[in-house]
C-alpha angles and dihedrals in degrees: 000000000000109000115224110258133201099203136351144217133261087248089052090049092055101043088053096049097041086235144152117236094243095064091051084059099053101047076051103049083049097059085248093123129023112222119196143183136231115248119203121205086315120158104256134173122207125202157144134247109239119181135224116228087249094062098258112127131216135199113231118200110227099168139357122186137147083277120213120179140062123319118186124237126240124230102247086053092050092049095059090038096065087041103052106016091251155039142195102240116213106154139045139207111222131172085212095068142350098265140020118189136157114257128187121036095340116077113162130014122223111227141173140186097273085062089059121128134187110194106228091237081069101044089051093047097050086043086054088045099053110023096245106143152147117024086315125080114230096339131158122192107290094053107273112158116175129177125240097278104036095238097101101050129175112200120174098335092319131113116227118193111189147170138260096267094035088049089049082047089058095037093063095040086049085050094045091045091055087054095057105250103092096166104083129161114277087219102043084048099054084042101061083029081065086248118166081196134089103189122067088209087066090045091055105034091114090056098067088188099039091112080080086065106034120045130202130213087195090242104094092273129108145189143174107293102267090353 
């Protein structure tokens, strides 16, 4: 039984994904994928940014109550936060107005990675965006799992660890295979991976094993093994 939940850990999140933390952290210092934090009975003011016909802004209080729900981090906030361990909040993003902050004698909130959240309307619509999904991370049928970035690949119960064009290479086999045309031409496929090379037997020389991810036809075409 999975109980419905209306947000989830960062534990949670990469346990779902299959996913290392750095690449979490990445999707989240990009603006890919908004984190938040619970906030429990806290003094918050919300408010809007209104501007003066000579270009000065001003903050303008709309509501201020002992707040208790989700705020979204901003970037800058997220960025320190994976780097030290933790960060003084000041600021919130918030989707109910253009600004959330604390107001009265608090004035900052110490925070730190164990006190992450991801909503789950944004887990589902990154989810939706990139194709990650179930308990499994970005999967197709055969068992494939890659990071974020492809460099950091699971095929059939092996680890693959590429560079950057080899990882480019699986990244638009893994795109072509979602779309339902897996076989794709070796040399169309270095080309747009930014490949010198024409033959994916020079790309993945260094990868003895790489025939169990990428599969020939012997015809000059190739796919994700099994994919």
């Amino acid at each position: 039984m999975e109980i419905e939940k209306a947000y989830f850990t960062l534990a949670e999140v990469l346990d779902r994904w299959s996913l290392p933390e750095a690449d979490v952290a990445y999707l989240a210092e990009n603006d890919q994928l908004r984190l938040s934090i619970r906030i429990l009975n806290l003094p918050i003011e919300f408010g809007d940014f209104e501007e003066t016909d000579d270009g000065r802004c001003y903050s303008i209080p709309c509501e201020r109550s002992s707040f208790n729900g989700l705020l979204d981090l901003h970037v800058q906030d997220v960025f320190q936060l994976f780097r030290i361990g933790e960060v003084s909040v000041t600021r919130f993003r918030t989707a109910k107005a253009d600004y959330a902050c604390f107001y009265g004698s608090r004035e900052s909130l110490t925070i730190r990675k164990p006190d992450l959240m991801l909503r789950r309307e944004e887990r589902d619509r990154f989810e939706a965006a990139t194709g990650f999904g179930g308990a499994s991370g970005m999967k197709l049928a055969g068992g494939f799992h890659a990071s974020a970035d492809y460099q950091n690949v699971r095929c059939h119960g092996r680890e693959f660890r590429l560079g950057p064009i080899q990882a480019q290479v699986v990244r638009i086999l893994h795109a072509a295979a979602k779309q339902g045309d897996p076989w794709q031409s070796g040399k169309a496929v270095l080309s747009q991976a930014g490949s010198r090379s024409l033959k994916m037997a020079d790309v993945f020389k260094s990868k003895k094993d790489w025939p169990l991810l990428i599969e020939s036809n012997g015809r000059g075409a190739y796919r994700l093994a099994g994919l």
